[in-house]
C-alpha positions as CSV (number, residue, x, y, z in Angstrom):
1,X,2.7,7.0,-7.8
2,X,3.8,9.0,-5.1
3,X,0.4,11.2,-4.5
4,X,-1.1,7.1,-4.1
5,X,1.7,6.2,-1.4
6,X,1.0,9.7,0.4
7,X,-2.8,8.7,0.1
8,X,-2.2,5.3,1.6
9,X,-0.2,7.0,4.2
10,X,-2.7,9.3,5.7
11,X,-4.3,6.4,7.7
12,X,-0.8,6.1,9.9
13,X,-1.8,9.7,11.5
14,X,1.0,11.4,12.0
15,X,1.4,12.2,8.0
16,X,0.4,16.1,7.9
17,X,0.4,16.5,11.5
18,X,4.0,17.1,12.5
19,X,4.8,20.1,14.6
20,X,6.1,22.3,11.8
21,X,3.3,21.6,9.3
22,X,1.2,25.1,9.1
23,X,-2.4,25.8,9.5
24,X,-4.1,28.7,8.8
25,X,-7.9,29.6,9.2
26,X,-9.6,32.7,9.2
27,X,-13.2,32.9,8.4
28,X,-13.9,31.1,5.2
29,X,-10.4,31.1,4.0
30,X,-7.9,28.2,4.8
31,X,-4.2,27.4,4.6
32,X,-2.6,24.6,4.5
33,X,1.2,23.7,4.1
34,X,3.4,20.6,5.5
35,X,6.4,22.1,5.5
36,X,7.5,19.5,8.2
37,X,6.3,16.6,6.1
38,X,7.5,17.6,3.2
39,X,11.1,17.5,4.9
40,X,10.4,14.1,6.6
41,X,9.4,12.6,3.1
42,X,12.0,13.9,0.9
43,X,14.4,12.7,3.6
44,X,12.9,9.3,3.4
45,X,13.0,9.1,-0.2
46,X,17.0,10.4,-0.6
47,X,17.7,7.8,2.0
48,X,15.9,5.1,-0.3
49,X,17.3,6.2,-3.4
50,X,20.8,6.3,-2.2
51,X,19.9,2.7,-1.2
52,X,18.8,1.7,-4.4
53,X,21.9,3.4,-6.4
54,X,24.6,1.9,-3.9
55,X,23.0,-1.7,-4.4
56,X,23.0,-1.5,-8.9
């Protein structure tokens, strides 16, 4: 479920281009790793989950 709501996310832009999300290219060989995004989102989804447990 959350790969689908990263998926739909893409189209905003700014998912996987945050300064802090690391690119690596050198001839054939690629690297890719959103460290910056992977903050922003788990951030996002503590701050929904505490949400969701302080409202039950």
């Amino acid at each position: 479920m959350i790969g689908i709501v990263v998926c739909l996310l893409e189209k905003i832009g700014w998912i996987g281009n945050l300064p802090g999300d690391f690119f690596y290219r050198k001839g054939n060989v690629s690297f890719y790793f959103p460290f910056a995004t992977c903050v922003v989102l788990s951030i996002v989804a503590s701050l929904v989950i505490g949400i969701i447990s302080k409202l039950r």
